[in-house]
C-alpha positions, 0 to 999 in steps of 0.5 A, a space after each residue: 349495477 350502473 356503470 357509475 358504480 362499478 367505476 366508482 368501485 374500481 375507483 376505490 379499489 385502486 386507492 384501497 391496493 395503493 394504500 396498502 401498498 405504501 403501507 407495506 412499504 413504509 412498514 418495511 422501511 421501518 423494520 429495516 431501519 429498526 433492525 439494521 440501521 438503527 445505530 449505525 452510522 458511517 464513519 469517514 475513514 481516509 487511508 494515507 499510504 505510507 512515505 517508504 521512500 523519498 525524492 531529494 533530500 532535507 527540507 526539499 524531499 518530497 515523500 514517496 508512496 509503496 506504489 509510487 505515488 508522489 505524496 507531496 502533500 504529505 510531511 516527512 516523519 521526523 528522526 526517522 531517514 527514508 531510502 532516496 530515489 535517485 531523481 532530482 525532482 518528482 514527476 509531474 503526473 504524480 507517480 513515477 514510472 520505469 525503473 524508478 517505480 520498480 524501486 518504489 515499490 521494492 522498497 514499499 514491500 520492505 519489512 518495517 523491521 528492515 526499513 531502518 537500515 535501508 540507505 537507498 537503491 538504484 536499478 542496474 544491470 541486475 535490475 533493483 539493488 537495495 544498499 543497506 547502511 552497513 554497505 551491504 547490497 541486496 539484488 532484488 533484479 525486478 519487483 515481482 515478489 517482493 514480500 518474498 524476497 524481502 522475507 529471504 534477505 531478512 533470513 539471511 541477516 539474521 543468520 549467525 553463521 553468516 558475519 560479513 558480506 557484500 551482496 545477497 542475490 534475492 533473483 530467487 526468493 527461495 535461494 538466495 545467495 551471497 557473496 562477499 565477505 567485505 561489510 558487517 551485518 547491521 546488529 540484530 534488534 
């Protein structure tokens, strides 16, 4: 055989492989379309947290995120009175810091339940204390648990032994206390 032939015949086996190469692939392509992506498309889908707290009040309140991220972009629900951070204005990063966050996020973990009663919250010398509407303080100390702590002050209001109060102390979620007996619980729904 003539070394003409024989490169002609590499020649063609090389296309022939590369054919049948593509040809795979494409198939499998197909098959892949066919058998998973055929009806699929994907659906945009924006997550917008929600406004659990505000800075200011009345048309200048700006809402906050359970993170505390500034959500300045996004309206304030109607009919509906969020707790007020105590700062005059938001931050310019757009989330807040210190203590301030520490609050946010206490009030972010508040049960939906429990959010109509909340009035505001400040960080003192015990850390995040949440006032209720009825004057009721809830001591929260710092923002580590805050499901938990949320879920043992909302045992301690439903309590129908328990009738008037000042404070309950959450600094350990699985023992709360109280103390007081100067303000109403807010009436069970």
């Amino acid at each position: 055989m003539s070394a003409r032939r024989t490169a002609a015949r590499s020649r063609d086996l090389s296309v022939g492989t590369l054919l049948a190469v593509a040809f795979l692939v494409a198939l499998a392509g197909a098959l892949l379309y066919q058998f998973v992506l055929r009806g699929e498309t994907a659906e945009p889908h924006v997550a917008v947290p929600p406004a659990t707290a505000t800075i200011g009040s009345g048309s200048d309140a700006i809402a906050v995120g359970p993170r505390g991220q500034i959500l300045a972009w996004l309206p304030l629900p109607e009919g509906i009175q969020l707790p007020r951070l105590p700062l005059s204005a938001p931050p310019e990063k757009g989330w807040l810091s210190g203590p301030v966050l520490r609050q946010a996020r206490v009030l972010g973990a508040a049960p939906a339940t429990l959010r109509p009663y909340i009035e505001s919250s400040y960080y003192g010398d015990s850390g995040v204390d949440v006032n209720l509407r009825s004057g009721v303080e809830l001591r929260f100390g710092d923002a580590s648990q805050a499901d938990a702590k949320w879920k043992a002050a909302a045992a301690v209001l439903a309590d129908p032994s328990i009738t008037a109060l000042d404070y309950v102390d959450l600094h350990a979620p699985r023992r709360p206390s109280t103390g007081g007996s100067g303000h109403t619980l807010p009436p069970v729904e």
